[in-house]
N, C-alpha and C positions, 0 to 999 in steps of 0.2 A: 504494500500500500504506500503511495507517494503523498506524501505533505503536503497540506496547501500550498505552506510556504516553503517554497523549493529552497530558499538559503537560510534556512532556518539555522544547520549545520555552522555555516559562517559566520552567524551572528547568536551567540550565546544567549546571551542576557538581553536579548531582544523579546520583547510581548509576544504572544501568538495573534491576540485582534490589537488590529491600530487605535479604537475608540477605548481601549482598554486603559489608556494615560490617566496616571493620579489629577485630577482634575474636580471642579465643584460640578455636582450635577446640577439639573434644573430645580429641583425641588429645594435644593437646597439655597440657589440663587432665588427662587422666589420667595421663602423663608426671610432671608437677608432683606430684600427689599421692602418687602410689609414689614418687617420690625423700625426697619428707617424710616419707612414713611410713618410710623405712629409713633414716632419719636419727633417726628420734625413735626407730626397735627399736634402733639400736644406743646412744642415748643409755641408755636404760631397763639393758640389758643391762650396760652398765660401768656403772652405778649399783647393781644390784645384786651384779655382782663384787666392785665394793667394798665394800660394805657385809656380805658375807661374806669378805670380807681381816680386813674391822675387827673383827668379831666372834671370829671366831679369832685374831686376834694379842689380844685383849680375852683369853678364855680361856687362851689361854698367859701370860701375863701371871701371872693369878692362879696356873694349877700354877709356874710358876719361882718365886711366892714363898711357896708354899708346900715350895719346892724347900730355899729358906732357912730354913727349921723345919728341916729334915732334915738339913741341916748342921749348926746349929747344938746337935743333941742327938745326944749322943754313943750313948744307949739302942739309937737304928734307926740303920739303913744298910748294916748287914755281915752282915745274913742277909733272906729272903723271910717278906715279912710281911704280915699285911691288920691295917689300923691307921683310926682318925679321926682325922682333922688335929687335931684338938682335944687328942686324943694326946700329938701333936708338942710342943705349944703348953705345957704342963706347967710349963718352966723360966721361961715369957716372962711379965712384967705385961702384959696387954692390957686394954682397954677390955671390960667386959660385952655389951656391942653385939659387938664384933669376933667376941668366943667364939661367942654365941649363934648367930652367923651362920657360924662355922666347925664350928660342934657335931656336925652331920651330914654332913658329908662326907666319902665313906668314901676310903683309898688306900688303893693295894698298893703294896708296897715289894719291886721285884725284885732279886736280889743274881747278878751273873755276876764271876765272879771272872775277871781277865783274866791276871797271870801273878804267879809268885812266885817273887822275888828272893832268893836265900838270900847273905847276905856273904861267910861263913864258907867259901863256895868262891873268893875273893876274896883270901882270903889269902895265896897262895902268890906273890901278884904283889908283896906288900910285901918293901920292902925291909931294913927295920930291926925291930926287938924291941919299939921302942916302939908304932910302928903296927899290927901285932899283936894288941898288948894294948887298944889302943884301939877296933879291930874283934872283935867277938866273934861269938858265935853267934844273930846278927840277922836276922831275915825279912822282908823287905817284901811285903806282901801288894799289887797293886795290882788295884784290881775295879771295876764301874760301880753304882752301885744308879740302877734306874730309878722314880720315882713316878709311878705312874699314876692317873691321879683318869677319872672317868665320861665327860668332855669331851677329854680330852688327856692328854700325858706327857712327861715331862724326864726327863734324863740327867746323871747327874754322875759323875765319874772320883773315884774316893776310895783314897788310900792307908792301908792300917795296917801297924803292929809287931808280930812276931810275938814 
C-alpha cells in the first residue's frame, strides 16, 4: 500500500494533513471575539453613565446656585411665584456676561408651608414675669420654597417671623 504522501519518508517530522497546524480554531476565534465585544459594550455603557452623572450633577450645580439668589433676596421665597433668575439677581453687582446669560431663565418658586410655631402658647411653661415679657406674641412660620428651573430643582427649609 503507497502513502498518500509519497515523501513522507523525506520528511520526518512533517504532519500527515496540512490543516492539521497548531493553530486557533473557529470556535474558539468566535469565543475570543464575543468576550471582547462584551467587554468593550460594557466599557461604552459606564462611559456613558457617566457622563450622564456629570451632566446632571453639572445642572444641579447651577439650580443650587441659583438657589443662592433666592436666599439671598429677601422679595421671593415665602409665596409661589414664576420669576427670571435675572429677577433674583436685582440686589447682586454681577459681570454683564453673567446677566446676559442669566436673562432668560425662567423659575418657579414653590412655597409649602410646613408648620407654625406660635410662642405665645409657650408661655405658660415660664416661670418668672420676666421671661414672659420677653416672649410675646411671636410666630414662627417654618416652610420649604422649592426653585425649579427647566432642567432640575432645589429645596431649601426657610424660617420666618410672624
Amino acid at each position: 500500500m503507497q502513502s498518500v504522501f509519497p515523501h513522507a519518508k523525506e520528511f520526518p517530522h512533517a504532519k500527515p494533513f496540512p490543516h492539521a497546524k497548531s493553530a486557533f480554531t473557529l470556535i474558539e476565534v468566535l469565543v475570543s471575539v464575543m468576550i471582547i465585544s462584551v467587554v468593550i459594550m460594557a466599557l461604552i455603557k459606564m462611559n456613558a453613565n457617566n457622563t450622564h452623572i456629570f451632566s446632571s450633577l453639572k445642572q444641579q450645580t447651577k439650580t443650587n446656585q441659583y438657589a443662592s439668589f433666592l436666599i439671598a433676596n429677601e422679595e421671593y421665597g415665602f409665596e409661589n411665584k414664576s420669576v427670571l433668575i435675572n429677577d433674583l439677581l436685582s440686589e447682586f453687582d454681577l459681570q454683564n456676561d453673567l446677566r446676559r446669560e442669566l436673562k432668560n431663565i425662567k423659575a418657579e418658586i414653590i412655597y409649602q408651608e410646613l408648620q407654625l410655631i406660635d410662642m405665645s402658647e409657650e408661655d405658660s411653661t415660664l416661670e418668672t414675669a420676666e421671661d414672659t415679657e420677653v416672649t410675646s406674641n411671636i410666630i414662627l412660620e417654618i416652610g420649604k420654597s422649592i426653585l425649579k428651573t427647566d432642567e432640575s430643582s432645589t429645596a431649601l427649609l426657610r424660617i420666618g417671623i410672624q
